[in-house]
MIDOSE-1310 file (N, C-alpha, C; in nm, 2 decimals, decimal comma, always signed):
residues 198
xxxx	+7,20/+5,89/+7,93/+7,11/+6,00/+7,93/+7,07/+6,04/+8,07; +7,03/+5,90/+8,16/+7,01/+5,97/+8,29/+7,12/+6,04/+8,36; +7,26/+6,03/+8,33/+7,36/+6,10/+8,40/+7,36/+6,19/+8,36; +7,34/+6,20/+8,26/+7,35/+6,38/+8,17/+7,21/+6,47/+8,23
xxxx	+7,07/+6,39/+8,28/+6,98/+6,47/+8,35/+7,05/+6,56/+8,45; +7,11/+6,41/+8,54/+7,17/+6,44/+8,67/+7,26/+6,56/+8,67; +7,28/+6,56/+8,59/+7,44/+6,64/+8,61/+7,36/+6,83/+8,56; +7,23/+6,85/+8,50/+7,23/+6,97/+8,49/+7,18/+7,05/+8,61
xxxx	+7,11/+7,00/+8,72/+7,09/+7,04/+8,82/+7,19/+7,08/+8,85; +7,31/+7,01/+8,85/+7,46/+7,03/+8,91/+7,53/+7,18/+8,86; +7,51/+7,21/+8,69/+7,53/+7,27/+8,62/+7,47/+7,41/+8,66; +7,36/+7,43/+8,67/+7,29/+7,54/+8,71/+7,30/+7,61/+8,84
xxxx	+7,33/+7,46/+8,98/+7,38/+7,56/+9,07/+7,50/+7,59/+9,08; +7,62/+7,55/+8,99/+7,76/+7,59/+8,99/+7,75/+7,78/+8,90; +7,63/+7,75/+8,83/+7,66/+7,88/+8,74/+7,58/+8,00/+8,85; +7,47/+7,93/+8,89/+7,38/+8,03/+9,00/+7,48/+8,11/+9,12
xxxx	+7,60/+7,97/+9,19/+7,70/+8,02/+9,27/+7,83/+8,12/+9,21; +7,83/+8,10/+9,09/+7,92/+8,20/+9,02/+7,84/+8,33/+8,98; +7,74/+8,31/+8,97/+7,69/+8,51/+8,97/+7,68/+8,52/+9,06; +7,65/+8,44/+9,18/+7,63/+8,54/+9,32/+7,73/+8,56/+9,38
xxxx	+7,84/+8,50/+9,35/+7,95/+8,56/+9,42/+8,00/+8,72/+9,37; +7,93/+8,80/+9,23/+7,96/+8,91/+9,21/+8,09/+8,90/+9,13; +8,17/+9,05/+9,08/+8,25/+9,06/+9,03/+8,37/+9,00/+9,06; +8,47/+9,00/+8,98/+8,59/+8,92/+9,00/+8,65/+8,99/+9,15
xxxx	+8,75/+8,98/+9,20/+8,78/+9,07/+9,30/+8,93/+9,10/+9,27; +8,94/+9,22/+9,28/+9,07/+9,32/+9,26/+9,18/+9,29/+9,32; +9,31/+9,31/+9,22/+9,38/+9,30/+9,29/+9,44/+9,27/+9,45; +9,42/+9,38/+9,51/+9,43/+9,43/+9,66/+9,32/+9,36/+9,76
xxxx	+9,22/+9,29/+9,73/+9,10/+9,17/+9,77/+9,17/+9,08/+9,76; +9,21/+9,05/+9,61/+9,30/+8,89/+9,57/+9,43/+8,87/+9,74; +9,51/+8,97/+9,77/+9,60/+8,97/+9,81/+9,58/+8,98/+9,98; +9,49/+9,04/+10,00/+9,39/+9,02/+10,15/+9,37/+8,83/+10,16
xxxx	+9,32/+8,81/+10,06/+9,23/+8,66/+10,07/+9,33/+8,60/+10,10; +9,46/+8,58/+10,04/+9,55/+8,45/+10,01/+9,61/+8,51/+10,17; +9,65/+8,62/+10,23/+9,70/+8,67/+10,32/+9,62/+8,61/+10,42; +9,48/+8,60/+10,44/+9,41/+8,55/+10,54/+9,46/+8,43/+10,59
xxxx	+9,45/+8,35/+10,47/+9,45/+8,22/+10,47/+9,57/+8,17/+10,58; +9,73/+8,26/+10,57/+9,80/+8,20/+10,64/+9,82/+8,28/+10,81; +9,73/+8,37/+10,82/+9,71/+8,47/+10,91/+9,78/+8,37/+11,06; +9,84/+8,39/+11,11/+9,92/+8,26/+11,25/+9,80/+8,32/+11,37
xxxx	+9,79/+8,47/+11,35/+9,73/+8,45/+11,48/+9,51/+8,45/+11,49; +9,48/+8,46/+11,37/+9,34/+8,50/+11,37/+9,29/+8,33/+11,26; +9,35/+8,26/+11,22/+9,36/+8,13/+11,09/+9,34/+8,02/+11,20; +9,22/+7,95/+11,19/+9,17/+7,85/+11,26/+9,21/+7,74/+11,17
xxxx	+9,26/+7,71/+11,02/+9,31/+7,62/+10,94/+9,44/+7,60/+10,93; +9,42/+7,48/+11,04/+9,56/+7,41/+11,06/+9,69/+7,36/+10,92; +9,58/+7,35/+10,82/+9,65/+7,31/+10,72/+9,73/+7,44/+10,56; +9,81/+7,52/+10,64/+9,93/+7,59/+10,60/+10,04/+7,56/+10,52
xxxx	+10,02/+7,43/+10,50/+10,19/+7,39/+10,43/+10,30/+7,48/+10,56; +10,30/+7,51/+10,69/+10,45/+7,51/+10,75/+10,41/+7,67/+10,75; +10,34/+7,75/+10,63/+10,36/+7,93/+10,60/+10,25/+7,96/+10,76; +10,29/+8,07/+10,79/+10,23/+8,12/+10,84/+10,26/+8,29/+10,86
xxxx	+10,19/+8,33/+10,90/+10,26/+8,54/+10,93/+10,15/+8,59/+10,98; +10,23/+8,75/+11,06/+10,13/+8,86/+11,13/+10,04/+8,88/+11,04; +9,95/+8,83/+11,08/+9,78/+8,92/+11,01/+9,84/+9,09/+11,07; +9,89/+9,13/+11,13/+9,89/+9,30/+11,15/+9,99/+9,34/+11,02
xxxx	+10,07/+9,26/+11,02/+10,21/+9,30/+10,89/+10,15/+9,28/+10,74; +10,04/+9,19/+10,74/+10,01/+9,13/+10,64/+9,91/+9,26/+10,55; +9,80/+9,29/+10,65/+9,72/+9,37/+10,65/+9,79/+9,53/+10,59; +9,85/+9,56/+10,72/+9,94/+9,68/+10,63/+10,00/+9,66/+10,55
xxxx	+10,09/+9,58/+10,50/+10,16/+9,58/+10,33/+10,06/+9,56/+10,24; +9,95/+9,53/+10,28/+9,87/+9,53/+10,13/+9,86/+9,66/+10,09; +9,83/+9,76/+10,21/+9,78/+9,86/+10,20/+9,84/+9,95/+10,18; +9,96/+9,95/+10,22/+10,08/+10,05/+10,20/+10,12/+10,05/+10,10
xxxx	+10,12/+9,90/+10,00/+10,15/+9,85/+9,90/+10,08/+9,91/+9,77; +9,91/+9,90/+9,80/+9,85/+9,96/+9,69/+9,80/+10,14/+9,72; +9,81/+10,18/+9,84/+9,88/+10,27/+9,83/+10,02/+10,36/+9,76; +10,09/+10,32/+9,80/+10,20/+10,32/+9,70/+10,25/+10,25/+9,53
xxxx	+10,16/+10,17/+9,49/+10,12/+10,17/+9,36/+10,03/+10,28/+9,28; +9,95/+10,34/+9,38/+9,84/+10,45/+9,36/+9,92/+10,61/+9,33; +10,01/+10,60/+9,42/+10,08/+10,75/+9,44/+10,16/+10,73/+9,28; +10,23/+10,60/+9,26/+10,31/+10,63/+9,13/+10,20/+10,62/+9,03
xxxx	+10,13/+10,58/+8,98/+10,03/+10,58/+8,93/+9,95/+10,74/+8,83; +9,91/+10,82/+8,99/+9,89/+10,89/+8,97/+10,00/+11,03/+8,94; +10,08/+10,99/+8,99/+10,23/+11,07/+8,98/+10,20/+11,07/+8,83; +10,24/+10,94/+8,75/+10,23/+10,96/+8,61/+10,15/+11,04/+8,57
xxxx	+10,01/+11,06/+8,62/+9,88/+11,11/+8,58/+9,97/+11,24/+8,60; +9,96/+11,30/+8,63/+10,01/+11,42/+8,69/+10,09/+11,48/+8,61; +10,20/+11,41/+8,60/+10,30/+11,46/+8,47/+10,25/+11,50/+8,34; +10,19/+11,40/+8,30/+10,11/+11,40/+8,13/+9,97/+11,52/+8,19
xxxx	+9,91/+11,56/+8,25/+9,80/+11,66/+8,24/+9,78/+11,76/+8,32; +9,88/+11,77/+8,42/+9,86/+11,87/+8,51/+9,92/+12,02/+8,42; +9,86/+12,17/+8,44/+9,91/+12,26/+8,40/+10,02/+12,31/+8,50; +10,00/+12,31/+8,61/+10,10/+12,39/+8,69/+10,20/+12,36/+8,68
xxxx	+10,34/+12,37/+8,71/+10,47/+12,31/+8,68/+10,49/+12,27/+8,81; +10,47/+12,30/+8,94/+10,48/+12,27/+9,03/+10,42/+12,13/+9,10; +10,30/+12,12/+9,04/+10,20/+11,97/+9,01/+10,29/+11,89/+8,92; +10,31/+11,89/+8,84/+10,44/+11,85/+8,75/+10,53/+11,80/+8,86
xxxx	+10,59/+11,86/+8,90/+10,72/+11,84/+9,00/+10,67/+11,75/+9,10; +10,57/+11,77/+9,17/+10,53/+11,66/+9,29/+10,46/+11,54/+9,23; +10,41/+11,51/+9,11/+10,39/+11,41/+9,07/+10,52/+11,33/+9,02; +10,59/+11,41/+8,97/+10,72/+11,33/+8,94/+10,80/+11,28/+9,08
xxxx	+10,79/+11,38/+9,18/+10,85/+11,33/+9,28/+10,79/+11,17/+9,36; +10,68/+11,20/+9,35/+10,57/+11,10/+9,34/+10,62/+10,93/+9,29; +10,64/+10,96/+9,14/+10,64/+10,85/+9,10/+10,82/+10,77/+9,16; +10,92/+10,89/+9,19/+11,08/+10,85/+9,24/+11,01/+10,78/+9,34
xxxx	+11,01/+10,88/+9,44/+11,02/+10,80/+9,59/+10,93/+10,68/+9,59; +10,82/+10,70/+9,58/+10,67/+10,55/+9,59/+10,73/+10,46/+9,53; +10,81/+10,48/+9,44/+10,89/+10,29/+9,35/+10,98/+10,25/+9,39; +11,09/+10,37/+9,48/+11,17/+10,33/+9,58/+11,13/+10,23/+9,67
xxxx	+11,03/+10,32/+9,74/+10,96/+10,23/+9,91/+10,87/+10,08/+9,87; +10,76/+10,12/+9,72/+10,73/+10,04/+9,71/+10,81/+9,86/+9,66; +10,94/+9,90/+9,61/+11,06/+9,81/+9,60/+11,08/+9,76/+9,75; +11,16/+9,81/+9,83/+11,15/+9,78/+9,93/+11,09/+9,68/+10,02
xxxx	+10,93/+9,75/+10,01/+10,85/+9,68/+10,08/+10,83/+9,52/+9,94; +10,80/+9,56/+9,87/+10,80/+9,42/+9,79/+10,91/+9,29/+9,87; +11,06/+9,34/+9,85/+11,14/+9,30/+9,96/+11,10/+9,24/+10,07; +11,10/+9,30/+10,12/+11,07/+9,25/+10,28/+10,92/+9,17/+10,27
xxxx	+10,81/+9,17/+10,18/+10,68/+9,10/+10,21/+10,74/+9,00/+10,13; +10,82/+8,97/+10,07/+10,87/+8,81/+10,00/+10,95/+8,71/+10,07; +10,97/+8,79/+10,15/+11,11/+8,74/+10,27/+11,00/+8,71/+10,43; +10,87/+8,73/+10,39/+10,76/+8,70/+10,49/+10,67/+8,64/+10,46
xxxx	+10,69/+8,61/+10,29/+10,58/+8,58/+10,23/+10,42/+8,61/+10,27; +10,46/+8,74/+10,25/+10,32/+8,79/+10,22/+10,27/+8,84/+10,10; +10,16/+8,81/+10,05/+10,14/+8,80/+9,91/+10,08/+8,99/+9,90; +10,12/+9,07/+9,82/+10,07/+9,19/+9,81/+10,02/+9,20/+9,63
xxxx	+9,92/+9,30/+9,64/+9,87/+9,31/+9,51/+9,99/+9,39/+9,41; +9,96/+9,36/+9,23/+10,02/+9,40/+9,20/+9,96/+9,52/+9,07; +9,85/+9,56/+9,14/+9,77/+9,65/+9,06/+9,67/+9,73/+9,17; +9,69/+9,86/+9,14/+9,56/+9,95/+9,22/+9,42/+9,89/+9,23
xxxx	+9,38/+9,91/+9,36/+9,25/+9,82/+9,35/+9,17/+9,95/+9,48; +9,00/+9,87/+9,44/+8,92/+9,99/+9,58/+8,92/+10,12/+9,52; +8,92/+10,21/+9,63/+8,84/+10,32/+9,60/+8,99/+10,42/+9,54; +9,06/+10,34/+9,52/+9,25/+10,44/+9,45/+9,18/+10,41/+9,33
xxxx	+9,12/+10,32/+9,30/+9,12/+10,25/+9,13/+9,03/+10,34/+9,04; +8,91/+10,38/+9,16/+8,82/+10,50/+9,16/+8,82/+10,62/+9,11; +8,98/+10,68/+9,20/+9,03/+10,81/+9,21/+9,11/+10,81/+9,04; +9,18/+10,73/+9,05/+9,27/+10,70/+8,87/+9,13/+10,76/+8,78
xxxx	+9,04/+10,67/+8,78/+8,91/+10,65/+8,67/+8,90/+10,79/+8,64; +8,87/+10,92/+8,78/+8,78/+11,06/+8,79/+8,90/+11,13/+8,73; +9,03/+11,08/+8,80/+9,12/+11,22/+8,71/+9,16/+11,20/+8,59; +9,17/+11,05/+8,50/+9,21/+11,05/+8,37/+9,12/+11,14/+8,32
xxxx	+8,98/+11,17/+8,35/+8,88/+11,24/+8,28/+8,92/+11,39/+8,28; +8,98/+11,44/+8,40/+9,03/+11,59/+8,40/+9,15/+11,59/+8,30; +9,17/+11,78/+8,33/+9,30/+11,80/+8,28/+9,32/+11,93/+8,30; +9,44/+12,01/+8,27/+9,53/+12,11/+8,29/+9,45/+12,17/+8,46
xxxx	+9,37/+12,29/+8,45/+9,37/+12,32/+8,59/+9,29/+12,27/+8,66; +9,17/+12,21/+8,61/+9,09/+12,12/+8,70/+9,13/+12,00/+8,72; +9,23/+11,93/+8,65/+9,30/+11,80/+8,73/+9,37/+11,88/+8,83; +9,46/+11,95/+8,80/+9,52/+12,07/+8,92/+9,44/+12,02/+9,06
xxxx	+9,35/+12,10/+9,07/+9,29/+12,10/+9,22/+9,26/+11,98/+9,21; +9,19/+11,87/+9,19/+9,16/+11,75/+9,23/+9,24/+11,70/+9,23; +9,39/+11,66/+9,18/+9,47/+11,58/+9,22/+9,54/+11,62/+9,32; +9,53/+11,81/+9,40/+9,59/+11,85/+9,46/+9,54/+11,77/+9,61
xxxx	+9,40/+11,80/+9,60/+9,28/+11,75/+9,69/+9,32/+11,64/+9,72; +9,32/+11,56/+9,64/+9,30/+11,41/+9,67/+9,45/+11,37/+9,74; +9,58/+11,44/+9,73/+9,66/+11,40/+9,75/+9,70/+11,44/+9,89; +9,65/+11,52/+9,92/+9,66/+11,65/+10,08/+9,59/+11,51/+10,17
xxxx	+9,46/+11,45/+10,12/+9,41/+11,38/+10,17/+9,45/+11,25/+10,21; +9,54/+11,21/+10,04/+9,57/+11,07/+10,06/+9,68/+11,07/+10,17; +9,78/+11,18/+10,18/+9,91/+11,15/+10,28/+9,83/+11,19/+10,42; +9,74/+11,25/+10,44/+9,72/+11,27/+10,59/+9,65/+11,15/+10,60
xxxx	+9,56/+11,04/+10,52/+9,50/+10,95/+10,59/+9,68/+10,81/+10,58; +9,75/+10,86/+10,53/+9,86/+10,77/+10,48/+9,98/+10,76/+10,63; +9,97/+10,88/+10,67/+10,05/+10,91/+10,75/+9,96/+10,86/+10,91; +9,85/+10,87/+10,92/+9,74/+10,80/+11,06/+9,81/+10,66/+11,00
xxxx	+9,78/+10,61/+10,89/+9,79/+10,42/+10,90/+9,89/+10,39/+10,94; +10,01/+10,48/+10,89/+10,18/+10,45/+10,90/+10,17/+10,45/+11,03; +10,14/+10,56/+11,15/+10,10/+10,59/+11,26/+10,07/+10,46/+11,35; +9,94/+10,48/+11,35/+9,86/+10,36/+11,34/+9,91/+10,19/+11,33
xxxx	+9,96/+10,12/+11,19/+10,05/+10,04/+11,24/+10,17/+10,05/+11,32; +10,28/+10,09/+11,32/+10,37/+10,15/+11,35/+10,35/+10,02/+11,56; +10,22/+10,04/+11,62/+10,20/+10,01/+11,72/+10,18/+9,84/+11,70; +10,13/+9,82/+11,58/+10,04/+9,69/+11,57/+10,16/+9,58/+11,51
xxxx	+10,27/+9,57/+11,42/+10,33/+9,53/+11,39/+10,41/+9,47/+11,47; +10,44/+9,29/+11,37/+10,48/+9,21/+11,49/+10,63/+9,22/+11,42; +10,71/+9,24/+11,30/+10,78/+9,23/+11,25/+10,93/+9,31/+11,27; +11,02/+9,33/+11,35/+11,10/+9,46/+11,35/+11,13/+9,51/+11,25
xxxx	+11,16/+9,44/+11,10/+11,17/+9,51/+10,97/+11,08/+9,58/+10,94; +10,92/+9,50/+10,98/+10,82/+9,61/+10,95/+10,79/+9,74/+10,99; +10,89/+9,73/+11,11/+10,93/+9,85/+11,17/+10,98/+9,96/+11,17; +11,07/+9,90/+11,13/+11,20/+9,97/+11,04/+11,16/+10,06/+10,92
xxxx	+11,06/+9,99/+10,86/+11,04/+10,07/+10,74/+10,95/+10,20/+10,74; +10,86/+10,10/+10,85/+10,73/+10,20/+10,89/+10,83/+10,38/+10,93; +10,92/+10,34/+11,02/+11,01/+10,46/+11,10/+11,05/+10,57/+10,98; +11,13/+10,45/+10,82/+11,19/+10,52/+10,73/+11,14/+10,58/+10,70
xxxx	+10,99/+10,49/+10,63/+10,89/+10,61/+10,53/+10,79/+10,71/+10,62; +10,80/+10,74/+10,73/+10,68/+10,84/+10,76/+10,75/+10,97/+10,73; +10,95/+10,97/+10,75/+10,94/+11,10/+10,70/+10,90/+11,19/+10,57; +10,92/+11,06/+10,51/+10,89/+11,09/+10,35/+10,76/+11,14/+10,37
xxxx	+10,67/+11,06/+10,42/+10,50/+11,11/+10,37/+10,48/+11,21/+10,41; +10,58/+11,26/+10,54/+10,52/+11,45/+10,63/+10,56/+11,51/+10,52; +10,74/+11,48/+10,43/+10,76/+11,58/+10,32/+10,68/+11,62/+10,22; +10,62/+11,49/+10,20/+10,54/+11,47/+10,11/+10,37/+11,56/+10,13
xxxx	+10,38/+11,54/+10,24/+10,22/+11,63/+10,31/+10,27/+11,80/+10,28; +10,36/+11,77/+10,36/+10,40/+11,95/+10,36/+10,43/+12,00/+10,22; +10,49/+11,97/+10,12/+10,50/+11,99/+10,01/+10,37/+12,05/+9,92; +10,27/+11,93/+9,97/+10,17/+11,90/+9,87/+10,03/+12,02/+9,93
xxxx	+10,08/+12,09/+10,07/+9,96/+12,18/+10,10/+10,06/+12,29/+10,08; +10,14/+12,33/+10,08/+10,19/+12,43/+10,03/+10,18/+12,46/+9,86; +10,17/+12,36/+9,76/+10,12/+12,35/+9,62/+9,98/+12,46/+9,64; +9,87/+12,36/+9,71/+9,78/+12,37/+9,73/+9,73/+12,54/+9,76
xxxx	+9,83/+12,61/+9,84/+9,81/+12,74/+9,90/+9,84/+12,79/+9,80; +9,91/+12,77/+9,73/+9,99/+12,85/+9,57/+9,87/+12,83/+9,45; +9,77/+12,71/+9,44/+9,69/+12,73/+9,35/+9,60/+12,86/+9,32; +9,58/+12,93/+9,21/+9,46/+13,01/+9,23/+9,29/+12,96/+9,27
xx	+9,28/+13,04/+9,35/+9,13/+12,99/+9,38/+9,05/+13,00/+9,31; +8,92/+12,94/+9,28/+8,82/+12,93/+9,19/+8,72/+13,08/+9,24
C-alpha cells in the first residue's frame, strides 16, 4: 500500500507533463524533430548510431516535401469543386507533376536518410480545412489566391535553399524543379487574370 501511495504522485505528474506538452504534433513537426536529432552540424548529441546529415537539406525536404504533398492534395480539391475548367486543368496538373517531384525527393531523402512527413501539416493543413468548405466559383478565387501565393513563396524557398544546401543531389533537384514552379506561377496568374471579378 505504501508503494501504491508512492507511485501516485508519480502518476499525476506524468499525466500533468502530458497536457502540457499540448496537442499531438503533425506530421511535418514529427519529421523536423527526428531530423534534428541527427542534424551533423547544429546536434550537440554525440550519440547518433553513425546517422548523421545537413540540417540545411534536412530542413528543406521537409518543407518542400509537405509542400508538395499540399499542392497534390489540393490539386485533388480542385478537380472535384472547382467550376472553371481551366482551375480543373491546373489542379490536375497540380496533382501530375507534385507526385512526380514529390517521388523523387522521397528518393533522394532515403538515400540521406532524412525522415520527411507523410501527411500535410501547419498552416497547408489549414488551407485544405477553408477550401473543402468552398465550392464552384468561390473555391475558384481562393484556390486561385492561395496558389499565386503558394508558388511565389515556393519559388523564394527553392531560391533561397538553392545557396544553403550541402548536398549536390540536393542541388540538382532544387535546379530541376524551379522551372516547373515559374510554369507553374505563370500559368496560375494568368488563370487568375481570366477569372471574372467580383
Amino acid at each position: 500500500m505504501k508503494n501504491f501511495k508512492r507511485l501516485i504522485p508519480m502518476f499525476c505528474v506524468a499525466a500533468l507533463t502530458a497536457a502540457c506538452n499540448g496537442a499531438p504534433k503533425d506530421s511535418k513537426e514529427q519529421a523536423d524533430s527526428v531530423n534534428s536529432k541527427y542534424d551533423s552540424v547544429n546536434n550537440k548529441n554525440t550519440e547518433t548510431g553513425g546517422r548523421a546529415l545537413s540540417g540545411a537539406d534536412a530542413e528543406f525536404s521537409v518543407n518542400a516535401a509537405n509542400g508538395g504533398l499540399t499542392e497534390v492534395e489540393l490539386g485533388k480539391l480542385a478537380q472535384q469543386k472547382a467550376a472553371n475548367a481551366q482551375v480543373k486543368a491546373f489542379g490536375a496538373m497540380m496533382v501530375n507533376d507534385h507526385t512526380m517531384a514529390n517521388m523523387e525527393l522521397k528518393e533522394l531523402a532515403k538515400s540521406k536518410e532524412i525522415t520527411l512527413p507523410d501527411s500535410i501539416g501547419g498552416e497547408e493543413k489549414k488551407l485544405k480545412e477553408q477550401l473543402e468548405k468552398l465550392s464552384g466559383s468561390a473555391f475558384d478565387a481562393a484556390y486561385v489566391s492561395a496558389m499565386v501565393k503558394d508558388h511565389q513563396e515556393d519559388i523564394r524557398e527553392f531560391e533561397d535553399a538553392r545557396k544553403k544546401v550541402k548536398y549536390p543531389e540536393m542541388g540538382e533537384l532544387i535546379d530541376k524543379t524551379l522551372p516547373v514552379l515559374r510554369k507553374h506561377l505563370t500559368a496560375i496568374q494568368k488563370i487568375q487574370q481570366q477569372l471574372p471579378s467580383k
